[in-house]
gemmi code that builds the backbone of each chain (N, CA, C; Angstrom):
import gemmi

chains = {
    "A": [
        ("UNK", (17.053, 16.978, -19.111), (15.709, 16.607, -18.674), (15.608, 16.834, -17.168)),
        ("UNK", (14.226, 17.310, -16.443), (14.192, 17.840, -15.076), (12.965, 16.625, -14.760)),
        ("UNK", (13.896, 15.917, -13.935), (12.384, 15.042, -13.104), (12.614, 15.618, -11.647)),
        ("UNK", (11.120, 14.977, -11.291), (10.785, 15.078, -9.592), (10.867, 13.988, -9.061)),
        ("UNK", (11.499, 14.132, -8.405), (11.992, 12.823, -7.051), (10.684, 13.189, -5.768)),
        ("UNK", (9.715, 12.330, -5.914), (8.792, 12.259, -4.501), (9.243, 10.642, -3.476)),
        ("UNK", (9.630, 10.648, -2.306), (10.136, 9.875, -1.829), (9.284, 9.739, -0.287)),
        ("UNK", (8.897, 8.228, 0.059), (8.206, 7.990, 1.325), (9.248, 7.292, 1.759)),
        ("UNK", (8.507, 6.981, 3.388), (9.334, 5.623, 4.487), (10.322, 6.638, 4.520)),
        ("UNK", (11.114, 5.528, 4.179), (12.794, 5.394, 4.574), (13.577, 6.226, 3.668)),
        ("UNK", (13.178, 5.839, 2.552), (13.544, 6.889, 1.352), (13.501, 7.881, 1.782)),
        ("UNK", (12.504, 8.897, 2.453), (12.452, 10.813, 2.606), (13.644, 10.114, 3.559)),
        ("UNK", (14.114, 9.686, 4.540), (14.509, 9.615, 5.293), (16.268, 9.553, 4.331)),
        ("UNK", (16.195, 8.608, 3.973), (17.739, 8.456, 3.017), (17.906, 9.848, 2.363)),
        ("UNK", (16.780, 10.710, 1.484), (17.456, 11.937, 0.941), (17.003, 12.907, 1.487)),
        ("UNK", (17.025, 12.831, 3.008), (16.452, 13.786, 3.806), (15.338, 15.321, 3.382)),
        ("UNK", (14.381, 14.860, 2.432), (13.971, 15.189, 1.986), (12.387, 15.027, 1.400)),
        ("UNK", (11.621, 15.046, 0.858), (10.768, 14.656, 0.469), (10.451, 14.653, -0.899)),
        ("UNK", (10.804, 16.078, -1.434), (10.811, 16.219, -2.517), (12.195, 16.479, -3.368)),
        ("UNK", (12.678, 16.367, -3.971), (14.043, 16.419, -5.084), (13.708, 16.808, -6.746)),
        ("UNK", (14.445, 17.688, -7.342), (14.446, 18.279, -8.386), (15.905, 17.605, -8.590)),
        ("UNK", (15.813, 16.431, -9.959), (17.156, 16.423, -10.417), (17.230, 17.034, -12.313)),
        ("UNK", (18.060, 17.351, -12.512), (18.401, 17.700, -13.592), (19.578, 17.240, -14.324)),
        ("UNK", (19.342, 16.055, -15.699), (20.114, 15.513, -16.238), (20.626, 16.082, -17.631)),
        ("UNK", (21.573, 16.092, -18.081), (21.788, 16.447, -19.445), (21.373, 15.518, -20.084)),
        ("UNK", (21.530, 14.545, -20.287), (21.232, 13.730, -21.298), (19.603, 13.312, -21.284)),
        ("UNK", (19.527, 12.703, -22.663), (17.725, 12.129, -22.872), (17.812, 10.871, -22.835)),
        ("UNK", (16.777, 10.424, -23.022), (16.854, 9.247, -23.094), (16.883, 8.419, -22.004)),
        ("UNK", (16.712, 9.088, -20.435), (17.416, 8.036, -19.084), (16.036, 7.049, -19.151)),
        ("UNK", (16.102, 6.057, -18.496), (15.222, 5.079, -17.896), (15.417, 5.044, -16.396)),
        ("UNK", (14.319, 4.648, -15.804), (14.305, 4.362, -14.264), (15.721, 3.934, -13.999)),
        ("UNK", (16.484, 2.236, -15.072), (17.991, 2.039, -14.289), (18.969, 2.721, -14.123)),
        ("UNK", (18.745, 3.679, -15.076), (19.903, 4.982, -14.616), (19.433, 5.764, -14.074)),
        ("UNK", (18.633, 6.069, -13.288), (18.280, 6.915, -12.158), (18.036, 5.642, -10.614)),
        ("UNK", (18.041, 4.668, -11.176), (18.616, 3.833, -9.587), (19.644, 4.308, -9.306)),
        ("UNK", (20.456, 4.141, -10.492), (21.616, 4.115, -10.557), (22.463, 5.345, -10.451)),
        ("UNK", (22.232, 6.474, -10.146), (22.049, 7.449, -10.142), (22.150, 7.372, -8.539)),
        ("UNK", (21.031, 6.915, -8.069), (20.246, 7.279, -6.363), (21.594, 6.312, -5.578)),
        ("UNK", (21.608, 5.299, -6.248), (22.876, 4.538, -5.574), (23.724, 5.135, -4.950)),
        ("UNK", (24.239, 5.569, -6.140), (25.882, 5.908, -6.374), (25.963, 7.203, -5.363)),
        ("UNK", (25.113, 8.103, -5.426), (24.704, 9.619, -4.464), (24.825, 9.045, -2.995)),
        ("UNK", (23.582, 8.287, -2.811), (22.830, 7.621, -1.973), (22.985, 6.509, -1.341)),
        ("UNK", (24.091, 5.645, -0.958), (24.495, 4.386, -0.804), (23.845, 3.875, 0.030)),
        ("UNK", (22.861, 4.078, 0.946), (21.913, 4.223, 2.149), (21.229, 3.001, 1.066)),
        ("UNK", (20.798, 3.402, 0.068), (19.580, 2.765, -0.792), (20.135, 1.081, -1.470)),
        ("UNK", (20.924, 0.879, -1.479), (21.759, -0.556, -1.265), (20.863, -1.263, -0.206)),
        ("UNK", (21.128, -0.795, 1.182), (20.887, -1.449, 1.723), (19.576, -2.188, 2.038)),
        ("UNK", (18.233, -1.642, 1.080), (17.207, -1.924, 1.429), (16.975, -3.106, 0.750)),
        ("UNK", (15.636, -3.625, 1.322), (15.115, -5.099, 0.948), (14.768, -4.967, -0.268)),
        ("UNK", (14.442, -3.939, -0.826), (14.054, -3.559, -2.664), (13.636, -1.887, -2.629)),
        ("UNK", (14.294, -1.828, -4.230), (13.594, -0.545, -4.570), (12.715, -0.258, -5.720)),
        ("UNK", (11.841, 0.507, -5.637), (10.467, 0.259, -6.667), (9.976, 1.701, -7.275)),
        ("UNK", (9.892, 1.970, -8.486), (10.052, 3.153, -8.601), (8.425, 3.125, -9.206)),
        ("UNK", (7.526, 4.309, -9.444), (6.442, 4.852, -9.843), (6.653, 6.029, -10.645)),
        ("UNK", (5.629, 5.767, -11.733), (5.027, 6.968, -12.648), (3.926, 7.233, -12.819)),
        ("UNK", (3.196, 7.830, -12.317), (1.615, 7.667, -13.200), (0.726, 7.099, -11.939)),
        ("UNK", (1.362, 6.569, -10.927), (0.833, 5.761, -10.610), (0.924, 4.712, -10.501)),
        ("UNK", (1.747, 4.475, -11.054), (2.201, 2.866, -11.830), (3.512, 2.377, -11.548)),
        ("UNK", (3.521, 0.894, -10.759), (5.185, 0.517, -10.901), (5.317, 0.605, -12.335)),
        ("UNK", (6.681, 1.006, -12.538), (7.744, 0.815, -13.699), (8.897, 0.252, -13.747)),
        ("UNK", (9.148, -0.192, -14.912), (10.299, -1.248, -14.485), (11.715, -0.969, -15.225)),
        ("UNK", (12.751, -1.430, -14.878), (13.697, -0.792, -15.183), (13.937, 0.071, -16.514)),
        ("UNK", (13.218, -0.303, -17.497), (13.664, -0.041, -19.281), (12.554, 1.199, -19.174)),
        ("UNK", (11.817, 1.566, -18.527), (10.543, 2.497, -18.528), (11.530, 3.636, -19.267)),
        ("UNK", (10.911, 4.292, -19.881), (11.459, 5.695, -20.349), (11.384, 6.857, -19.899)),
        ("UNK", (12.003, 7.594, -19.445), (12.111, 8.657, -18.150), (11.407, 9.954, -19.698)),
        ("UNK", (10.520, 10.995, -18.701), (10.302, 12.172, -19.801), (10.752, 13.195, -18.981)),
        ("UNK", (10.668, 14.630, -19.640), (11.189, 15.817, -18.788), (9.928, 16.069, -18.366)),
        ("UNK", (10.019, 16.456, -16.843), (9.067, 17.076, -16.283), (8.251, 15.572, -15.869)),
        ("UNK", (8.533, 14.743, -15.767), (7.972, 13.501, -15.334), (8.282, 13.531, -13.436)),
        ("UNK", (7.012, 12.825, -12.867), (7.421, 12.936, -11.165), (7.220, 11.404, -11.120)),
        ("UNK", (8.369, 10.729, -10.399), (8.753, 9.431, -10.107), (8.705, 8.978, -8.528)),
        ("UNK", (7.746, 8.608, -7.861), (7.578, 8.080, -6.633), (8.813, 7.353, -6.371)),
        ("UNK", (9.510, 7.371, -4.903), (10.397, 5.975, -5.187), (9.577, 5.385, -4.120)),
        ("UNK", (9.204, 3.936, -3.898), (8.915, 3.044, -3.347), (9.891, 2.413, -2.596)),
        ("UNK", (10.382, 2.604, -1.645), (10.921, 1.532, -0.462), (10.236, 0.350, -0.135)),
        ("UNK", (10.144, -0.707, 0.550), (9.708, -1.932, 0.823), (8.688, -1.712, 1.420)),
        ("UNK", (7.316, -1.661, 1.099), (6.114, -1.635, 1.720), (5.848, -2.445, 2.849)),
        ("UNK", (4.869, -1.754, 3.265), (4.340, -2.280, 4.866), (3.010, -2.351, 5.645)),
        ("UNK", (2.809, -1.827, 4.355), (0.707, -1.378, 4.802), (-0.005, -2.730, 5.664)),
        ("UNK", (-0.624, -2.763, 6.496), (-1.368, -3.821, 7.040), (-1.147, -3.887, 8.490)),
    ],
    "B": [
        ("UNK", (-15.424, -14.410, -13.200), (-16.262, -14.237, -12.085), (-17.059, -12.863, -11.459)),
        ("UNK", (-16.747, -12.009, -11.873), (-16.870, -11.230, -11.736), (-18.653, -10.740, -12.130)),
        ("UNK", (-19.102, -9.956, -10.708), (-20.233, -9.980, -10.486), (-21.238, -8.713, -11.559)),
        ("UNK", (-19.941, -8.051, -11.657), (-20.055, -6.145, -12.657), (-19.547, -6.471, -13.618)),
        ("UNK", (-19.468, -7.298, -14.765), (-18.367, -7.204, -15.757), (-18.296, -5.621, -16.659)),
        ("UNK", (-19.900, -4.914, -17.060), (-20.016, -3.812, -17.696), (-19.615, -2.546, -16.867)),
        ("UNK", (-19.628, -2.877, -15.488), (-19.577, -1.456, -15.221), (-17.881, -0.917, -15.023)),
        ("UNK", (-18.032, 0.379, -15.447), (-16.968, 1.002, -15.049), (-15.763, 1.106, -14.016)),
        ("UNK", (-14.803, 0.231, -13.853), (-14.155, -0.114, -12.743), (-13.902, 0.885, -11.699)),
        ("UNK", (-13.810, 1.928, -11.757), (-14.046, 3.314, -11.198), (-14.819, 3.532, -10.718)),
        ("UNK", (-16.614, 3.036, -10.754), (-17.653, 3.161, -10.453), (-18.238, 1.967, -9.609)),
        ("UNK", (-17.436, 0.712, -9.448), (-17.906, -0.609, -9.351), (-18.240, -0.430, -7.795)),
        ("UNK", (-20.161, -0.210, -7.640), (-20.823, 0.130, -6.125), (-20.464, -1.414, -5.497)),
        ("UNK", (-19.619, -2.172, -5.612), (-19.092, -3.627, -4.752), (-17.797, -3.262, -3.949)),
        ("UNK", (-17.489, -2.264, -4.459), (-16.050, -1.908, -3.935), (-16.099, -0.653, -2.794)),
        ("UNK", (-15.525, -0.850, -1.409), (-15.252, 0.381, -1.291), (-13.497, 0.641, -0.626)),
        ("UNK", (-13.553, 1.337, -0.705), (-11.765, 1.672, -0.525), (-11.696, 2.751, 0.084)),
        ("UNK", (-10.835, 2.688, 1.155), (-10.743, 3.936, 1.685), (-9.582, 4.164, 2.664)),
        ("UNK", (-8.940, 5.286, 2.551), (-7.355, 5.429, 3.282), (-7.800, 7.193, 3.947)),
        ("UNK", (-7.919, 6.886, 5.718), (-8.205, 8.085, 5.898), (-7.488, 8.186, 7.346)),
        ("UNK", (-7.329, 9.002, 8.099), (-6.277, 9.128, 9.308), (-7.243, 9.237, 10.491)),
        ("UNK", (-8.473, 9.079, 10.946), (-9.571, 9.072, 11.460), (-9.475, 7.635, 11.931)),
        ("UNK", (-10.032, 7.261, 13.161), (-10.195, 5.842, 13.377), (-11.108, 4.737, 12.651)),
        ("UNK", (-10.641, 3.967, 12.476), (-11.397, 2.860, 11.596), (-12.878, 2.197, 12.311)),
        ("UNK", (-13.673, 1.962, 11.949), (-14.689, 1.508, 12.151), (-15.083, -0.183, 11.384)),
        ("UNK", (-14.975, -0.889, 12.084), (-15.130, -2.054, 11.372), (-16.575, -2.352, 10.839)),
        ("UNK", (-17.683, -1.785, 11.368), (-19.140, -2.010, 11.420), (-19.123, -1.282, 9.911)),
        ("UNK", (-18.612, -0.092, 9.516), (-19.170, 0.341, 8.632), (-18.544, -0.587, 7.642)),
        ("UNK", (-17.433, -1.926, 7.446), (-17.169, -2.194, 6.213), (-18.219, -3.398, 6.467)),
        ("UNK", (-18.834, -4.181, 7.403), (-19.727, -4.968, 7.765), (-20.982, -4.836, 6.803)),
        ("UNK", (-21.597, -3.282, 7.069), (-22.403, -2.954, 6.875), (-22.494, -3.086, 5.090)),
        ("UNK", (-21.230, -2.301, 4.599), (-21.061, -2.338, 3.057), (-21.317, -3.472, 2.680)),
        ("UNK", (-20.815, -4.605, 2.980), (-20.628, -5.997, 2.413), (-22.068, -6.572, 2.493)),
        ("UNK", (-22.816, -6.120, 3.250), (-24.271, -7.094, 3.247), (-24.821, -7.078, 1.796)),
        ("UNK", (-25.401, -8.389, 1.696), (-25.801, -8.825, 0.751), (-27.234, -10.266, 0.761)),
        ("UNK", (-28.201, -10.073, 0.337), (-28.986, -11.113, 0.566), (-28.898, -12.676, 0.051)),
        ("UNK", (-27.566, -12.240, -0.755), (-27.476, -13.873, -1.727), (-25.998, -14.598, -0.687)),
        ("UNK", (-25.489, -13.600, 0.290), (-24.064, -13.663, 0.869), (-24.587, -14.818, 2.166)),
        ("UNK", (-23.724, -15.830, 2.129), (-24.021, -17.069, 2.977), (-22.747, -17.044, 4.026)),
        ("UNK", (-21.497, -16.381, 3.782), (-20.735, -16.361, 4.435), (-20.137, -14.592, 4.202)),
        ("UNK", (-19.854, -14.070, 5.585), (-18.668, -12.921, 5.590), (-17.686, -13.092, 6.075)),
        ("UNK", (-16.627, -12.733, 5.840), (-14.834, -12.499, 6.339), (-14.555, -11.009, 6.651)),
        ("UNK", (-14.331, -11.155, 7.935), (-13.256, -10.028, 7.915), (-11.923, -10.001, 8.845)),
        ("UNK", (-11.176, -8.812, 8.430), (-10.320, -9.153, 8.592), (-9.962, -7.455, 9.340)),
        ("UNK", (-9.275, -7.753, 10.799), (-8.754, -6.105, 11.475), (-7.286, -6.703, 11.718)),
        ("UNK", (-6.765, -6.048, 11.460), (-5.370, -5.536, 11.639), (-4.570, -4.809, 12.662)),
        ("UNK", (-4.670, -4.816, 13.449), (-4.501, -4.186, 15.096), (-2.890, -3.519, 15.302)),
        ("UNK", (-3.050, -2.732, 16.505), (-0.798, -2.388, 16.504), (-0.569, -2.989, 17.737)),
        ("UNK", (0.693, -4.081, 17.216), (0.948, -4.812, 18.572), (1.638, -4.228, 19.742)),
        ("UNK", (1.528, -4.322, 20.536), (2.240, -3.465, 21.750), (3.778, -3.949, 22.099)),
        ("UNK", (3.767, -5.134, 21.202), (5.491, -5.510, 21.157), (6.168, -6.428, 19.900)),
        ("UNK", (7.038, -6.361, 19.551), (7.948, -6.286, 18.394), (9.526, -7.225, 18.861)),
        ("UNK", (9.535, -8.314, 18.782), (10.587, -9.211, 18.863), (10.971, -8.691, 20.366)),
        ("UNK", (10.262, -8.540, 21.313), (10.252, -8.372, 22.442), (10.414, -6.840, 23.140)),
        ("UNK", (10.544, -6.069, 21.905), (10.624, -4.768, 22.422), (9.374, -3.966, 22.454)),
        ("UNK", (9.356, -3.216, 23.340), (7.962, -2.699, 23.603), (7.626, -1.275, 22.542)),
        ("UNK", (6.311, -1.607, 21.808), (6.182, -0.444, 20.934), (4.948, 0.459, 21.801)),
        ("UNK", (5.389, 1.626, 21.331), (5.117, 2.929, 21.994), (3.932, 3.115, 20.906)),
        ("UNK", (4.067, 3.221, 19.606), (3.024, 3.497, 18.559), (4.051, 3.360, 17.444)),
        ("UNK", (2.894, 3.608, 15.995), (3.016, 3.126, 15.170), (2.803, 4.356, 14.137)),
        ("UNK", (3.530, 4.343, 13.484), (3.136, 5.958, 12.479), (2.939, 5.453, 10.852)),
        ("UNK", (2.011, 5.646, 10.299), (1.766, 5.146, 8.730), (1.684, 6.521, 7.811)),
        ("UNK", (2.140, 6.045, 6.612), (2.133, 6.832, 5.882), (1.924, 6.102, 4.412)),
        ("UNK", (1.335, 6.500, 3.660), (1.249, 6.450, 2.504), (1.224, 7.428, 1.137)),
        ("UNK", (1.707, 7.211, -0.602), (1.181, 7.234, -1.258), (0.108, 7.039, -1.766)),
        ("UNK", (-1.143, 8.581, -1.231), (-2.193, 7.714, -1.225), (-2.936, 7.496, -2.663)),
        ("UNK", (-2.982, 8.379, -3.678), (-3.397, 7.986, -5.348), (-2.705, 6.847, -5.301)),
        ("UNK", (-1.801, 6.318, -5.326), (-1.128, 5.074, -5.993), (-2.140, 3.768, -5.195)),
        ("UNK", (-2.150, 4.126, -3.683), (-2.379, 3.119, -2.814), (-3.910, 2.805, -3.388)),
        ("UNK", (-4.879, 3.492, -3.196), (-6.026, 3.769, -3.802), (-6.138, 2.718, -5.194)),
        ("UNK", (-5.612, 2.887, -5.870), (-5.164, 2.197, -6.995), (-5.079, 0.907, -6.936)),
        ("UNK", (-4.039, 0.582, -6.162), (-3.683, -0.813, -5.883), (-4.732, -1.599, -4.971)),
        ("UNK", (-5.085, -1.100, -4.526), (-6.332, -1.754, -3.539), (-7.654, -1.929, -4.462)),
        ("UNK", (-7.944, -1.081, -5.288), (-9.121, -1.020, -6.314), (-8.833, -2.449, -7.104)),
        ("UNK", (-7.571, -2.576, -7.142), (-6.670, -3.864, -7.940), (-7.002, -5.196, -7.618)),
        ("UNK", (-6.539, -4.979, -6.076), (-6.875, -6.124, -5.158), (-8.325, -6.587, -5.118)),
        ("UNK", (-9.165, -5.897, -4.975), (-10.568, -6.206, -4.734), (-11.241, -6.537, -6.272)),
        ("UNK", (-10.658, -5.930, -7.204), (-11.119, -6.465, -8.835), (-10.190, -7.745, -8.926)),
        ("UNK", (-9.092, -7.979, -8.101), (-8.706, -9.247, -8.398), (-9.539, -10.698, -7.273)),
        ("UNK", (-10.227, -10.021, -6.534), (-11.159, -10.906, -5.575), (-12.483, -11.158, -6.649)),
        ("UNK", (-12.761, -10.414, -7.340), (-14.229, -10.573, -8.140), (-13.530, -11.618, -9.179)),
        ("UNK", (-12.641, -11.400, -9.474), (-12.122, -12.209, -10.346), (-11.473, -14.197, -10.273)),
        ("UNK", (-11.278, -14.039, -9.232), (-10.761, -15.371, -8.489), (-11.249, -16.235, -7.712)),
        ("UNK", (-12.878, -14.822, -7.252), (-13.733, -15.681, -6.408), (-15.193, -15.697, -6.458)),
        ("UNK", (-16.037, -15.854, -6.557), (-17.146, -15.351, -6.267), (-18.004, -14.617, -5.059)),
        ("UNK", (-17.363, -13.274, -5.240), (-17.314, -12.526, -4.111), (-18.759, -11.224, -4.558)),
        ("UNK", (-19.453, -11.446, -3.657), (-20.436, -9.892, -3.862), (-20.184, -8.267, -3.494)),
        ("UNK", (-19.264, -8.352, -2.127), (-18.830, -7.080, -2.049), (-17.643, -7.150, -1.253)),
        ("UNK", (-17.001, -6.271, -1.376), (-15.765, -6.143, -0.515), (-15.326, -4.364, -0.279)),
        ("UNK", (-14.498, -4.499, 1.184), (-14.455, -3.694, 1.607), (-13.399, -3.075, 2.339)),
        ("UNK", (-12.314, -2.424, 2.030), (-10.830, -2.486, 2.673), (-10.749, -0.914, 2.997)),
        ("UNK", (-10.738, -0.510, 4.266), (-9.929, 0.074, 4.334), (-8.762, 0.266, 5.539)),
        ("UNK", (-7.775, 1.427, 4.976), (-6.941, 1.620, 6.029), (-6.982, 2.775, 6.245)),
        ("UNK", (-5.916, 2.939, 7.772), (-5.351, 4.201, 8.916), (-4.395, 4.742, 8.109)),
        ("UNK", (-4.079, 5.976, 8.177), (-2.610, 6.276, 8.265), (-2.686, 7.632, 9.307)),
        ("UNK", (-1.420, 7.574, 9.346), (-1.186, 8.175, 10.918), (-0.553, 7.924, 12.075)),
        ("UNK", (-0.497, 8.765, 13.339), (-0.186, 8.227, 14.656), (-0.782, 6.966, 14.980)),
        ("UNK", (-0.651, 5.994, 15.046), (-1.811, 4.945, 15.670), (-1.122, 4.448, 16.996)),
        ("UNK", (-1.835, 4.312, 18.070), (-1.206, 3.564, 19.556), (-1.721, 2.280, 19.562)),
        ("UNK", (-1.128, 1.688, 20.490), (-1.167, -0.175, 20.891), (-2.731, -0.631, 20.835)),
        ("UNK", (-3.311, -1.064, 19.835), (-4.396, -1.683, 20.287), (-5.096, -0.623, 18.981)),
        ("UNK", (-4.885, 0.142, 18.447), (-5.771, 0.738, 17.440), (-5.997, 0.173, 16.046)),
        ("UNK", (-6.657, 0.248, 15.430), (-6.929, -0.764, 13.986), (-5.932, 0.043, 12.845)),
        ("UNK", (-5.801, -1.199, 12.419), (-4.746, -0.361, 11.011), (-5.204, -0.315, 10.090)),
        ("UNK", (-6.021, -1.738, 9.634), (-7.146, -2.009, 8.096), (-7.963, -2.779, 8.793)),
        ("UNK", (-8.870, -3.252, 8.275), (-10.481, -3.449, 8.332), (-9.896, -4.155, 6.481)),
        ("UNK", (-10.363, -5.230, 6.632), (-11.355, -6.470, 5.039), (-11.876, -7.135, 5.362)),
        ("UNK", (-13.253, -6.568, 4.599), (-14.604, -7.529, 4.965), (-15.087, -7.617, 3.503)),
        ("UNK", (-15.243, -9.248, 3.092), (-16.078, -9.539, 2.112), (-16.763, -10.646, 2.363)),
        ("UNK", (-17.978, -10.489, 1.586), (-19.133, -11.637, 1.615), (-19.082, -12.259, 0.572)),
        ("UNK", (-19.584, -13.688, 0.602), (-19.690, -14.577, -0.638), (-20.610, -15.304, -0.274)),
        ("UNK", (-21.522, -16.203, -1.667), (-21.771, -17.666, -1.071), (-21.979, -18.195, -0.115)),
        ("UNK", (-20.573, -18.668, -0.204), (-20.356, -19.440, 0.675), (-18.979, -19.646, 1.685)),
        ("UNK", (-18.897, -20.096, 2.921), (-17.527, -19.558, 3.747), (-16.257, -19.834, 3.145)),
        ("UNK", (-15.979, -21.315, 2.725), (-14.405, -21.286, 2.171), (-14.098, -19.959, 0.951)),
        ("UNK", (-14.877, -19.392, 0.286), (-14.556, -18.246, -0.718), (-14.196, -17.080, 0.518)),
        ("UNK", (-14.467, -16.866, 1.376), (-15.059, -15.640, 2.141), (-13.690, -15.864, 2.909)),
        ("UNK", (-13.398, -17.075, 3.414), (-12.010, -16.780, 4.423), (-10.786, -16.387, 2.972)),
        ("UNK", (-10.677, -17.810, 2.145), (-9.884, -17.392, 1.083), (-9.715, -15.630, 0.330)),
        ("UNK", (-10.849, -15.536, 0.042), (-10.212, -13.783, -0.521), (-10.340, -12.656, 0.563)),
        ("UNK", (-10.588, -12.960, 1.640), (-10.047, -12.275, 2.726), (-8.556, -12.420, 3.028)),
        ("UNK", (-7.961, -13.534, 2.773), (-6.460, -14.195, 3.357), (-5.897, -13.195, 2.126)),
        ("UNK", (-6.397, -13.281, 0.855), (-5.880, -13.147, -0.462), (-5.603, -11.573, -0.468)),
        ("UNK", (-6.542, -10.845, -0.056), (-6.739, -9.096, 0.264), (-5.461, -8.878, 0.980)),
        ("UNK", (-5.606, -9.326, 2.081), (-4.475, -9.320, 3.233), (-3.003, -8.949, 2.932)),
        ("UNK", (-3.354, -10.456, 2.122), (-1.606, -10.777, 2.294), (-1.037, -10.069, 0.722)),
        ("UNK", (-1.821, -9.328, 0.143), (-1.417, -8.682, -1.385), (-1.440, -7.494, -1.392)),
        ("UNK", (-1.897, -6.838, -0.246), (-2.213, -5.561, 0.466), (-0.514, -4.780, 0.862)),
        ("UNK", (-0.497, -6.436, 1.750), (1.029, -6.061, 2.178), (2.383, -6.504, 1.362)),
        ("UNK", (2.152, -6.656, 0.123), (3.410, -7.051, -0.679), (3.346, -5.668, -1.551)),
        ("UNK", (1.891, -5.139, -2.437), (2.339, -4.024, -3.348), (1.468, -2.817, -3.222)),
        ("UNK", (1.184, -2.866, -1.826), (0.491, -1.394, -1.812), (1.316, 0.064, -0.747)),
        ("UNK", (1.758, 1.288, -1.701), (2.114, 1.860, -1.327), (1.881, 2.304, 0.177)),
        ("UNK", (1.950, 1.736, 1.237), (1.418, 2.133, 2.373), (2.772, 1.556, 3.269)),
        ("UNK", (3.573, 2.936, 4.450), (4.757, 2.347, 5.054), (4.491, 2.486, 6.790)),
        ("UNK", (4.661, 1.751, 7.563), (4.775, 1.733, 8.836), (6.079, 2.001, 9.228)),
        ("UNK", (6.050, 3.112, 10.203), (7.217, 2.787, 11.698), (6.846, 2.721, 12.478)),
        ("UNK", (7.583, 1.889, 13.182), (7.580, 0.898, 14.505), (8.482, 2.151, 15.531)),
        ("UNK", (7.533, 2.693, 16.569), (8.114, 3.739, 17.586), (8.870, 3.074, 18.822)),
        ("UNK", (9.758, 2.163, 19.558), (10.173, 1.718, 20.531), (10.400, 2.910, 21.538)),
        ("UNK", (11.239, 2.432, 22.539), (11.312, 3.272, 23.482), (12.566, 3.891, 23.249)),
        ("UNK", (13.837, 3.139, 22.552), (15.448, 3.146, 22.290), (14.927, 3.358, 20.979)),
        ("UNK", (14.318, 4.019, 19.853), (14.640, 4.031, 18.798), (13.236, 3.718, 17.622)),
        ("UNK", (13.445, 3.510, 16.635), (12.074, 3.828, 15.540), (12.510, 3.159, 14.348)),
        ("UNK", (11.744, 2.271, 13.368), (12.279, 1.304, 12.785), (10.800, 1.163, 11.616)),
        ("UNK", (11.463, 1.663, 10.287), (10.584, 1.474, 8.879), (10.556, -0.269, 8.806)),
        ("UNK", (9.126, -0.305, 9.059), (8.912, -2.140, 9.309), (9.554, -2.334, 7.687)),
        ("UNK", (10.141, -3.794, 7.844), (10.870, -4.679, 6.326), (11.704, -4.236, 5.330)),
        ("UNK", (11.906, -2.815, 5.780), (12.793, -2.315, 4.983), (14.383, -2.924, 4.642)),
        ("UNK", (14.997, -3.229, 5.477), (16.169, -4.186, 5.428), (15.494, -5.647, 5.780)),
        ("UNK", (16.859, -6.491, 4.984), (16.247, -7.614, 5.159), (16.787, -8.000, 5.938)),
    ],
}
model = gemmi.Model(1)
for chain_id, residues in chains.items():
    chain = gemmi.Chain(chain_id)
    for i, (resn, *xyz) in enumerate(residues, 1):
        res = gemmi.Residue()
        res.name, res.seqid = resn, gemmi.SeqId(i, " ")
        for name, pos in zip(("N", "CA", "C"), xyz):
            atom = gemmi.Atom()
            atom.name, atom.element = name, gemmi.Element(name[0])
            atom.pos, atom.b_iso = gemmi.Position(*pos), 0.0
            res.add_atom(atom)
        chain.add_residue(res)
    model.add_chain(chain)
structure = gemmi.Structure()
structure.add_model(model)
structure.setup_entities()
């Protein structure tokens, strides 16, 4: 399965990047194995006050069901105001 | 409570929302909110402080997700019709370069009466800044800092 990693804040900043193409063999992932995933790569992402992932538009929460070709915002600790 | 229950939440002319990199104008969310039955208005500006636990900020850079943010703010203000008896409301924000003293958001809503009008103004505010995709850095002179990101 091929998702898109779109990342703001601190996040572009952690995968020096903005945008990310990952590609998993297996089906079936959910958002916690792609935390989990960003962790383990990414250890930068530990350290934040929370991480919050998007689909659609929409927070999702850990059990969400990942699709191919799905684009997943990650959310770092907001700050608007 | 809610003043539109039929109309289309997408369409609801009580709401306006807006995330643009242009300077904010507080008069125009003033202006939105008038209402002839409205006994009290709130608003609320958001300013960039020129210092930060004593260090001096240079400016302020915002960025957002803006479909998502859009979203969540449409949220916020259907959750003000809902909690309060509110006639119009009006939020928006900056994103961008912003320097010391420039506006960040603008919320202005009218009600009734004043205790509704400070309350879902406080309520906009402070829900704005817990789940709406929108991130600040803090520019110092030694360095640059994603506000709340660590705890």
């Amino acid at each position: 399965m091929k998702i898109k990693l779109i990342a703001f804040g601190i996040a572009k900043d952690i995968l020096n990047t903005q945008k990310m193409e990952l590609d998993f063999e297996q089906e079936g992932l959910n958002i916690h194995y792609l935390k989990e995933h960003l962790l383990s790569n990414f250890p930068e992402f530990a350290k934040l006050r929370s991480l919050a992932f998007a689909v659609n538009d929409e927070y999702q929460e850990d059990d969400f069901l990942l699709n191919d070709r799905d684009e997943i915002v990650i959310i770092p600790p907001v700050s608007g105001g | 409570m809610s003043r539109n229950p039929e109309v289309p939440k997408s369409q609801n002319p009580n709401i306006d929302i807006q995330i643009i990199a242009t300077p904010l104008l507080p008069q125009q969310c003033i202006d939105f909110i008038q209402d002839g039955g409205a006994g009290g208005q709130a608003v609320f500006i958001g300013t960039v402080r020129n210092q930060t636990k004593g260090n001096k900020v240079i400016r302020l850079e915002f960025e957002s997700y803006i479909p998502m943010a859009i979203k969540e703010l449409r949220k916020i203000a259907e959750a003000v019709f809902d909690k309060w008896d509110a006639f119009k409301i009006a939020i928006h924000h900056r994103v961008g370069v912003l320097e010391v003293g420039e506006i960040a958001v603008v919320i202005a809503v009218s009600t009734p009466h004043r205790k509704a009008a400070f309350e879902a103004c406080e309520y906009a505010i402070d829900t704005l800044k817990e789940t709406v995709p929108i991130w600040k850095k803090e520019v110092f002179e030694n360095g640059e800092v994603w506000v709340a990101a660590h705890p």
